[in-house]
N, C-alpha and C positions, 0 to 999 in steps of 0.2 A: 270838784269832780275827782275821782278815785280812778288812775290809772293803772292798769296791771302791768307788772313788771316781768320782764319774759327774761330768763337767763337761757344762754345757749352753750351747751358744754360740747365741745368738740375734744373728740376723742381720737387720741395720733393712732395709725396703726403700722406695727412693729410686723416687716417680714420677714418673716423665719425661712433661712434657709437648710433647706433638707440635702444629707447628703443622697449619694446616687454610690449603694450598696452591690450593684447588679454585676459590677465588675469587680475582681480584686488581683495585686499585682505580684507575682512571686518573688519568694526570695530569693537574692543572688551570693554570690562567690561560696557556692557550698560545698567543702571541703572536709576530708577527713584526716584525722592525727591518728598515730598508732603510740604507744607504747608498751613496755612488756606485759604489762597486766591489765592495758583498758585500749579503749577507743576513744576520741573525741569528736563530735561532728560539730561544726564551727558553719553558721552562716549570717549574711549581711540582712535586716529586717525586712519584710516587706514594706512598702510602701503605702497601703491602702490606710483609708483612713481611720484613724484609734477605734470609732465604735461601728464599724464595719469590720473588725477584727478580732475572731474567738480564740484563735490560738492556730499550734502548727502540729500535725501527726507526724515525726518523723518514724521511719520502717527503713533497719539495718539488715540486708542480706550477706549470708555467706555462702561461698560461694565456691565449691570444691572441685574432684573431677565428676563426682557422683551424686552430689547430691545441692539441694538450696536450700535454707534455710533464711525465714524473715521471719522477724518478729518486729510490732510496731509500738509506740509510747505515743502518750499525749505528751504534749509540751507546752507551758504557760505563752504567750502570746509577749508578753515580755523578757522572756530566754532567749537567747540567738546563738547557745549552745547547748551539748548534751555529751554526757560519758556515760560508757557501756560501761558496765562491771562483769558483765560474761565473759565467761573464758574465751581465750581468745588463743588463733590456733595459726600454725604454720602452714604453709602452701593453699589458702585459703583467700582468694579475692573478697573483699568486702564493699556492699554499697549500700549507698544512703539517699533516701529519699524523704524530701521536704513539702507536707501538702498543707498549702495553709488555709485555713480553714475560716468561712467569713459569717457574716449573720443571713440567718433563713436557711441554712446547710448549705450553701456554696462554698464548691470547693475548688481549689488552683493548685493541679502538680506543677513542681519547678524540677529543672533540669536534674538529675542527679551527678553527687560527687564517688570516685569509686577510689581505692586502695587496692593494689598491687600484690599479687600473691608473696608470700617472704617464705623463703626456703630455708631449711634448716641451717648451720652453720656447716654441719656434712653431712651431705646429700646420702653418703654410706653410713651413718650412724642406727645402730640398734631399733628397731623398729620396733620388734616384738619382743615385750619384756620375758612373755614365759610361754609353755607350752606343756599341755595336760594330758593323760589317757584316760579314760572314761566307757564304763559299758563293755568293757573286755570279754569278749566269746572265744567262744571255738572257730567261729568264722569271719569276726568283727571285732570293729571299735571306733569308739568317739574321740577323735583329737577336738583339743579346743586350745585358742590360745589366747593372748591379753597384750595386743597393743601399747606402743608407749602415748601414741595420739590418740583418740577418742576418733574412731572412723578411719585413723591411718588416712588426713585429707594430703597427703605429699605423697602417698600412693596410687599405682593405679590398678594394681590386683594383689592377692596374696597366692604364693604358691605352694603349695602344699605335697612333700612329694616322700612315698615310704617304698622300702627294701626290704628285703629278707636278709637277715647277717651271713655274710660270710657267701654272698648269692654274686655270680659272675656277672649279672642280668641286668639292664636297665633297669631305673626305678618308676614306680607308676607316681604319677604327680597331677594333678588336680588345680585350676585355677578360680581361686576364689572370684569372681569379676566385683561382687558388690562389698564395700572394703567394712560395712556395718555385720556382717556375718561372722562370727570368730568361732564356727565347729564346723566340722565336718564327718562324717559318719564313714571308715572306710568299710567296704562288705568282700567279699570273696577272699578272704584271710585263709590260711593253712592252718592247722590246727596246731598247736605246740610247739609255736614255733616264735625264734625271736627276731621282729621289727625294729627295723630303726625309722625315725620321721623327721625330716626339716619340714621348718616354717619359717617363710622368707616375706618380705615387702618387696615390690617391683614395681621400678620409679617408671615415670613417662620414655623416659631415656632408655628403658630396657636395663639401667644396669639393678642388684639387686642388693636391699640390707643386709645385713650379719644376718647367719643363719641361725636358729634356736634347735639344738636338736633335744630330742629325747627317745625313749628306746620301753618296748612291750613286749611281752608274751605272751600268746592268745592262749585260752583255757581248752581240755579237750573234749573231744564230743561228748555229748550228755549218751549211754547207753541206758537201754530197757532190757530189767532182767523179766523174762516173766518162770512165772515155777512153769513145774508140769503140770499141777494139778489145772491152774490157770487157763494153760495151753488147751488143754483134754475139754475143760465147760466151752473154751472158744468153739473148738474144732464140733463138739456137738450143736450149739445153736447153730452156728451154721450150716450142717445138715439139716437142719427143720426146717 
């Protein structure tokens, strides 16, 4: 008699463990370096796990009396540092921020690191390389002038202040307040006559840079000749 023969395959089954993506852990001791021509932002890895982890955006701000400035980079996930190559400026706080960045677009800010305003090495040194006339009237003119800092960020206003030569009188003087404006347009001018102009930087302390001066003389009034014959057709249309 013919028995059948029954094999039995048992089949092991392997559990996979999934990670748990939903959270991810920031990075720490975030830190910034300065040197004369970069920045470097230096921090410790996240934690979370390898494939729960796309990388880090860090975003450097600077930071003046007038103004901010951020701009941001992507960063490999396996960098735990990063150098600016931007200019990099005097009396200017700088900060860094680290978001790192997980799977499914979650995202973890971590604390930021920040850098210390650096003042020049004197505080009175030259501000304002140069200073120009422009636009010259009979009644006016445009000063402009050309910073040695880009924004003048160790400033907190520019002052702007012009005379008549040889004039007993106070001078009239003008406060730049926003330090990214480098003209000014003066108006109520005397006609033929010669100006002198300072242009100064004024620090938080009130005290002020080396002054830049330079010196104008306005053009004179434009006259209208008219003829007579001229005169005679006006003076008729006008009686019609």
């Amino acid at each position: 008699m013919w028995f059948p023969t029954i094999v039995i395959v048992v089949v092991g089954i392997t559990q996979i463990e999934s990670r748990d993506c939903s959270e991810l852990s920031s990075v720490t001791n975030l830190k910034i370096a300065r040197t004369d021509s970069s920045l470097t932002i230096e921090w410790t890895a996240s934690n979370s796990a390898e494939e729960c982890l796309e990388g880090y955006e860090l975003c450097l701000s600077a930071i003046s009396f007038e103004n901010t400035n951020t701009t941001c980079y992507n960063v490999s996930k396996n960098e735990t540092s990063f150098s600016s190559n931007d200019d990099i400026y005097y009396c200017v706080n700088y900060k860094a921020t680290v978001t790192v960045l997980g799977a499914d677009g979650l995202k973890l800010r971590s604390s930021y690191g920040s850098l210390e305003a650096l003042a020049p090495t004197t505080i009175d040194s030259t501000m304002i390389q140069s200073v120009s006339v422009d636009n010259v009237t009979a009644s006016g003119a445009t000063i402009s002038w050309e910073p040695v800092y880009k924004d003048s960020p160790c400033a907190l206003h520019y002052s702007v202040c012009y005379l008549e030569d040889d004039s007993a009188g106070s001078p009239g003087c003008y406060t730049m307040i926003n330090t990214s404006d480098t003209a000014i347009k003066l108006p109520y001018l005397k006609c033929l006559t010669n100006y002198t102009v300072n242009v100064s930087a004024v620090f938080l302390d009130k005290t002020t840079s080396s002054v830049v001066t330079t010196a104008f003389r306005t053009s004179g009034a434009v006259k209208v000749v008219v003829s007579s014959m001229m005169l005679t057709m006006i003076l008729f249309i006008a009686s019609l």
